[in-house]
Z-matrix of the N, CA and C atoms (Angstrom, degrees):
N
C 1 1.453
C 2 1.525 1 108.79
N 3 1.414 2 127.79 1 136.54
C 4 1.356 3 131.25 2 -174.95
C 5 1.151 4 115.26 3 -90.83
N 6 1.499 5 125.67 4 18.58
C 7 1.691 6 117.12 5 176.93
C 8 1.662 7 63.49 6 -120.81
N 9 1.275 8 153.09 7 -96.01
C 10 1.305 9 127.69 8 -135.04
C 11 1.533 10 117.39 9 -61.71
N 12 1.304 11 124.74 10 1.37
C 13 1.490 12 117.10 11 169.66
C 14 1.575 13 92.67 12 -98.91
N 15 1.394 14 140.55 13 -39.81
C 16 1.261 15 118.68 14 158.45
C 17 1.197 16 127.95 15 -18.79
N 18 1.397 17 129.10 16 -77.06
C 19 1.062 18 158.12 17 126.34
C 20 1.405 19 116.19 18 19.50
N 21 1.242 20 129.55 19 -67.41
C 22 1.304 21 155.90 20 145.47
C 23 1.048 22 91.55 21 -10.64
N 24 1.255 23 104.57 22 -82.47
C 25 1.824 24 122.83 23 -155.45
C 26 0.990 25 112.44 24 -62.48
N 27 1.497 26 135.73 25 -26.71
C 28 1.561 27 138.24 26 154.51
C 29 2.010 28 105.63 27 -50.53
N 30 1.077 29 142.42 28 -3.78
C 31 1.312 30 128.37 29 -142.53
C 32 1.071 31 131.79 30 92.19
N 33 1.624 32 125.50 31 -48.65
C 34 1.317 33 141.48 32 -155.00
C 35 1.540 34 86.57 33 -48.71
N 36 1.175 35 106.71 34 174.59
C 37 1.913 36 155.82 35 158.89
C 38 0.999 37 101.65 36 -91.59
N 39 1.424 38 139.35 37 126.11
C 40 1.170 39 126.44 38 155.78
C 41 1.338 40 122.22 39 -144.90
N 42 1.402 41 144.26 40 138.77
C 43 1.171 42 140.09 41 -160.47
C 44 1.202 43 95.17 42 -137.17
N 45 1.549 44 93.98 43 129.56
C 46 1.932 45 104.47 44 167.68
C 47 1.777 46 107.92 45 -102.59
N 48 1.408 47 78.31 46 164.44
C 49 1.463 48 95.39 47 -170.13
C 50 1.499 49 110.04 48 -120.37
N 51 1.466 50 115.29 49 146.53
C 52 1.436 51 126.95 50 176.18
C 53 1.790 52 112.82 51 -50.19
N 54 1.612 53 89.23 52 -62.35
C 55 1.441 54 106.72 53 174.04
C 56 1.558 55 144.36 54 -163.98
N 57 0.645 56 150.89 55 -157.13
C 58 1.692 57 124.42 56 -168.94
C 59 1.680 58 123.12 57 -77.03
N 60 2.014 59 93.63 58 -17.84
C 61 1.557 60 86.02 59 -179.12
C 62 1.770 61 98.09 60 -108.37
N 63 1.540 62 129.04 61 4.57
C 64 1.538 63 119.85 62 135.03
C 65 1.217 64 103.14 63 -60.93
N 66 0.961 65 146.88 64 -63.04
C 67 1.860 66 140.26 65 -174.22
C 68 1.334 67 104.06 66 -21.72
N 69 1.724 68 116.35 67 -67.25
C 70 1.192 69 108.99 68 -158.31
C 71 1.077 70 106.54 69 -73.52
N 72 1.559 71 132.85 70 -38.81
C 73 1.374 72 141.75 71 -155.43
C 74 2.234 73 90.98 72 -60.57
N 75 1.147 74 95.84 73 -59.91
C 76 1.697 75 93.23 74 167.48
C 77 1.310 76 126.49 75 -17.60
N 78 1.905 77 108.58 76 -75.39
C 79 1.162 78 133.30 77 -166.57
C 80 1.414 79 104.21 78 -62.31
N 81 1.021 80 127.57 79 -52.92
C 82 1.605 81 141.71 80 173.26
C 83 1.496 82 116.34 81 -46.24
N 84 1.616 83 107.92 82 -40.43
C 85 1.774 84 111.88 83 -162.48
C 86 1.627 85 86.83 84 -84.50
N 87 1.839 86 113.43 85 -43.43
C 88 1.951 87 100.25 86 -140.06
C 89 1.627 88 73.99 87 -119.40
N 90 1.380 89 95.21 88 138.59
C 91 1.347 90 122.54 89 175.11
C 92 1.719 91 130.97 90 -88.82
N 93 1.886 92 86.37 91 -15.44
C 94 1.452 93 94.10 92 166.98
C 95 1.521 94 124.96 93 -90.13
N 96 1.290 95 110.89 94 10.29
C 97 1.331 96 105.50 95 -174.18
C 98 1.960 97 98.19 96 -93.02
N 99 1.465 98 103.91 97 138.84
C 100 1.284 99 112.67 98 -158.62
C 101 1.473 100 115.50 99 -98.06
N 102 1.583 101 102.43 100 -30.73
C 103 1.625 102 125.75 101 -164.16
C 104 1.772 103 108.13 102 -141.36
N 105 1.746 104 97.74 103 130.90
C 106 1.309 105 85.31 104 164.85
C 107 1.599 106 114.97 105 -125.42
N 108 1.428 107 122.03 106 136.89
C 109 1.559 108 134.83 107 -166.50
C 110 1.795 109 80.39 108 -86.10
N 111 1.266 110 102.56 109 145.71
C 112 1.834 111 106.45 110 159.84
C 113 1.312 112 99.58 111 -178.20
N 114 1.636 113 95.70 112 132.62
C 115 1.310 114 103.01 113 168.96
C 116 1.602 115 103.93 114 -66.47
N 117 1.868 116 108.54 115 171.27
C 118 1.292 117 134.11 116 168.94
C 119 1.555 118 100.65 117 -58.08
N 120 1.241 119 123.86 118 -85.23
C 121 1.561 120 135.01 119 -152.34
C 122 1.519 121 100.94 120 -100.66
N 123 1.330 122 115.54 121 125.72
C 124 1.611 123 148.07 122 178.57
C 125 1.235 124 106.55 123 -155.83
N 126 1.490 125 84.44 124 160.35
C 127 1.607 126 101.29 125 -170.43
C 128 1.944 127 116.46 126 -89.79
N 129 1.074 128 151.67 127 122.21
C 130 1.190 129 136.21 128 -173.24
C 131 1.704 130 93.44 129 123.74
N 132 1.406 131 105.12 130 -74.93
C 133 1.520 132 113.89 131 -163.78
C 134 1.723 133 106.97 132 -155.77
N 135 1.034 134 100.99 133 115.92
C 136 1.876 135 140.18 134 -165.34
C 137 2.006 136 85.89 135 -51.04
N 138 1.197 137 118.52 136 150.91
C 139 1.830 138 119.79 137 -173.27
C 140 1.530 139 85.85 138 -60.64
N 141 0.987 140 103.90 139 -56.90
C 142 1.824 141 118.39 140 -163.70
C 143 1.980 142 119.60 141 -25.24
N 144 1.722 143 80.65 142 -53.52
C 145 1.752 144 104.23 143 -173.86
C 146 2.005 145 98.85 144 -80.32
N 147 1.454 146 105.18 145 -2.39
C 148 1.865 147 94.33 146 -167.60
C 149 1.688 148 84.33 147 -112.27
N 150 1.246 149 111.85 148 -28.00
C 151 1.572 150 90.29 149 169.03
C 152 1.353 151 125.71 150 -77.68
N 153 1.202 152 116.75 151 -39.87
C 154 1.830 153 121.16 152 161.39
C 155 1.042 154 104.84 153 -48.30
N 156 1.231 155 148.91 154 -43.04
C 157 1.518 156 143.83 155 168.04
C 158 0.969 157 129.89 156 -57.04
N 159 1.738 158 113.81 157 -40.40
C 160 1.453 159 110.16 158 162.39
C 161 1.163 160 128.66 159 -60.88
N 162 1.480 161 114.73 160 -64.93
C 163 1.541 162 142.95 161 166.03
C 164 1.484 163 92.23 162 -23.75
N 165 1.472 164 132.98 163 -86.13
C 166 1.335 165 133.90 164 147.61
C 167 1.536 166 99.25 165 34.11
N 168 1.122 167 132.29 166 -105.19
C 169 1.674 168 171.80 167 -144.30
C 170 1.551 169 91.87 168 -101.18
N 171 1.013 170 134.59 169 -64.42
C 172 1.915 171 127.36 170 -175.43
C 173 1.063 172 120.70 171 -112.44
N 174 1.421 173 121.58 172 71.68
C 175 1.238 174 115.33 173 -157.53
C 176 1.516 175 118.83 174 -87.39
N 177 1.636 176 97.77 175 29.78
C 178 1.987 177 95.69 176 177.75
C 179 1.713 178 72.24 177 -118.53
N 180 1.195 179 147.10 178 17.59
C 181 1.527 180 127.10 179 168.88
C 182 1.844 181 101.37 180 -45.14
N 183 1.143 182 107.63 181 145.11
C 184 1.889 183 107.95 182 159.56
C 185 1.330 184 88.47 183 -111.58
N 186 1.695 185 108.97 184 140.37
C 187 1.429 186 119.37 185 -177.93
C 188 1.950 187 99.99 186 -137.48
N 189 1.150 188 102.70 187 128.35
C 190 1.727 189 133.64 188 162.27
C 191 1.355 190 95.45 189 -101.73
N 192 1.371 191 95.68 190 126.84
C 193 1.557 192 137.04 191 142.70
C 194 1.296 193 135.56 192 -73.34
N 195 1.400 194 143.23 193 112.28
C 196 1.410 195 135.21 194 -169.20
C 197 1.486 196 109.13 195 -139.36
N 198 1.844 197 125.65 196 132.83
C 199 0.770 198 111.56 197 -158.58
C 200 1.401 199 86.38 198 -178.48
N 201 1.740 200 104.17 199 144.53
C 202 1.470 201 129.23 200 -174.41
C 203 1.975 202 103.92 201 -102.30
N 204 1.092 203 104.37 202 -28.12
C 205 1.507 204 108.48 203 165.17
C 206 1.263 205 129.98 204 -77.53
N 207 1.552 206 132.72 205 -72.58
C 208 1.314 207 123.67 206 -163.11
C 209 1.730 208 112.01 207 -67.99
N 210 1.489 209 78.90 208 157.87
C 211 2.019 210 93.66 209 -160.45
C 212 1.839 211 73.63 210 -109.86
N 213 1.779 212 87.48 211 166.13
C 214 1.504 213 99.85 212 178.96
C 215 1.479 214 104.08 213 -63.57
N 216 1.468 215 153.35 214 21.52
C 217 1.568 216 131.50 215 -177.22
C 218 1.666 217 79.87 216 -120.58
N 219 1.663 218 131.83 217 27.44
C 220 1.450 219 110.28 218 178.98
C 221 1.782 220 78.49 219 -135.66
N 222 1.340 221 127.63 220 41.40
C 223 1.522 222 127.76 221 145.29
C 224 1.771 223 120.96 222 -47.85
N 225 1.265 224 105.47 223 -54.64
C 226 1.750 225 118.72 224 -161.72
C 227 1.627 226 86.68 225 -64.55
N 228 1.476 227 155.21 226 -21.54
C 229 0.726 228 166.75 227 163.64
C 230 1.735 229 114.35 228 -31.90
N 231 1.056 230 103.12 229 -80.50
C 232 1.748 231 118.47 230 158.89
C 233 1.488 232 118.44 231 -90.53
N 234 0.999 233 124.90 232 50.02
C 235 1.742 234 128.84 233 167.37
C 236 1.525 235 115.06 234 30.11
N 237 1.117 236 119.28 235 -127.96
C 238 1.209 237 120.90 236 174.57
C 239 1.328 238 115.65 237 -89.65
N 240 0.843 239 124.57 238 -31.52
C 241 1.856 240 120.66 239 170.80
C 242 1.390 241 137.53 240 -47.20
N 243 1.291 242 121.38 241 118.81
C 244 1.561 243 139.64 242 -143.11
C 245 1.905 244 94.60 243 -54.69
N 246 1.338 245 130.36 244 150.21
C 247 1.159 246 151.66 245 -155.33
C 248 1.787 247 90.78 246 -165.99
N 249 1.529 248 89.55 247 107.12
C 250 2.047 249 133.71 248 153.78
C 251 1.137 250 100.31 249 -73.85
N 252 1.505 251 134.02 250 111.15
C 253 1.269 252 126.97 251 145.49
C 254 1.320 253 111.41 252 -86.75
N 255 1.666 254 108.55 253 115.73
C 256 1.802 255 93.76 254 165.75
C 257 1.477 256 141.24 255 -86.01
N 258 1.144 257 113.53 256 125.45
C 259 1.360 258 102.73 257 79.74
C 260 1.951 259 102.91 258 -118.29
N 261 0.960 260 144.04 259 115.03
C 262 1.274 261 127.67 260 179.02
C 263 1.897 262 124.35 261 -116.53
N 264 1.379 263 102.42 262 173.68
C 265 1.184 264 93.19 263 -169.50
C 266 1.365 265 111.09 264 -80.61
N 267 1.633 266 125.02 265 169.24
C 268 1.449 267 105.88 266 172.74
C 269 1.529 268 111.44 267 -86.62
N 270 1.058 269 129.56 268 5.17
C 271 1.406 270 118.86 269 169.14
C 272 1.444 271 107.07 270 -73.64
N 273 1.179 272 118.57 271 -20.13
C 274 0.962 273 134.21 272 -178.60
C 275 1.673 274 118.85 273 -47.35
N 276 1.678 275 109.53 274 -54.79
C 277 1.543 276 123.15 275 170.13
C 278 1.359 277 121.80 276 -57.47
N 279 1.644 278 119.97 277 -22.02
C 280 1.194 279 122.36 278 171.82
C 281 1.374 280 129.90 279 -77.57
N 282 1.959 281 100.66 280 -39.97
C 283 1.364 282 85.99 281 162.15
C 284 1.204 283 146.74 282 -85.99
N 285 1.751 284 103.46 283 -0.28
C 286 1.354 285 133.89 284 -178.80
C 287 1.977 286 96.70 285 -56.90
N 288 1.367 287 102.32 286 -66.79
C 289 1.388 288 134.18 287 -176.65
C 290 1.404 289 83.68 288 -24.85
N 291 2.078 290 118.24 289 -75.65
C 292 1.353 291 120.42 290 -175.44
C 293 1.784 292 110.79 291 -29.77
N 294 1.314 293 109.90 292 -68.66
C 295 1.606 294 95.80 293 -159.86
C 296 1.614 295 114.04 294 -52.80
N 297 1.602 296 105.18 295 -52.82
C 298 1.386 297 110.62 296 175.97
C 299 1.528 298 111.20 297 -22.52
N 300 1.454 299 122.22 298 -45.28
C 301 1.517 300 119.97 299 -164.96
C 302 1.587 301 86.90 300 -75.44
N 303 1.388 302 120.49 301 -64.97
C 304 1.779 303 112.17 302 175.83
C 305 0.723 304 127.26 303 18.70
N 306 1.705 305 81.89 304 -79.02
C 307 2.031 306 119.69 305 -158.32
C 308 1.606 307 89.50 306 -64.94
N 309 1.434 308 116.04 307 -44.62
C 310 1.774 309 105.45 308 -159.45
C 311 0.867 310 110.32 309 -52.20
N 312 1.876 311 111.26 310 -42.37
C 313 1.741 312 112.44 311 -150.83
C 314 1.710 313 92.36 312 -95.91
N 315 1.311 314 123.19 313 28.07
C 316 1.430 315 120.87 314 173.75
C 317 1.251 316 92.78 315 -104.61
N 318 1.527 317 130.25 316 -54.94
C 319 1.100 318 138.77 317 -156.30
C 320 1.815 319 96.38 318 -71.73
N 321 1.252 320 108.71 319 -38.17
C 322 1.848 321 105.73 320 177.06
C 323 1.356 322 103.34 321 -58.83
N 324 1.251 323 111.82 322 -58.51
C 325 1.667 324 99.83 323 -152.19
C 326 2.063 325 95.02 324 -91.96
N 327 1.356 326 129.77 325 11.89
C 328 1.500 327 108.21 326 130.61
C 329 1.245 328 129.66 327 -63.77
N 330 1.302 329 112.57 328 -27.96
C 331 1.645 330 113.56 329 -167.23
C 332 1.850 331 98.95 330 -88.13
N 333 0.723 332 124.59 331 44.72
C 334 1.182 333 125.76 332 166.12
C 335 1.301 334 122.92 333 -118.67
């Protein structure tokens, strides 16, 4: 996949997944994984329902959204968390990556 050898090439770690419920089984077992990339539409379980699941259980996960379908009126969809429409650039994942941390440390210091 060319956003996770992107990815790569920044440094990152990155582990791909079969499919959304290997995704979670991941996110759930290893504690070092920091960020999760997921497309919108999969088969098994929709990005949407595997990030509520994670978040769920890790709730400092930073999660990107990526997706050839949703138009900007399907935002309220994924909350505040950054959304790749593809086709996009790969600089693109990095700064995505940036807000995700944002959104986290917004979402931390509400919960206080």
């Amino acid at each position: 996949m060319a956003v996770a050898e992107h990815c790569r090439s920044l440094g990152m770690e990155v582990e791909e997944c079969y499919d959304s419920t290997d995704a979670l089984l991941r996110v759930l077992q290893d504690p070092e994984i920091a960020a999760l990339l997921t497309d919108v539409r999969m088969p098994r379980m929709s990005g949407t329902e595997l990030a509520t699941r994670a978040l769920r259980a890790r709730p400092g996960l930073l999660v990107v959204f990526l997706t050839g379908y949703a138009d900007p009126g399907d935002e309220g969809h994924f909350g505040s968390w950054p959304v790749l429409r593809k086709p996009f650039a790969f600089k693109e994942i990095q700064e995505a990556l940036g807000r995700a941390a944002d959104v986290r440390g917004m979402k931390t210091r509400g919960d206080d």
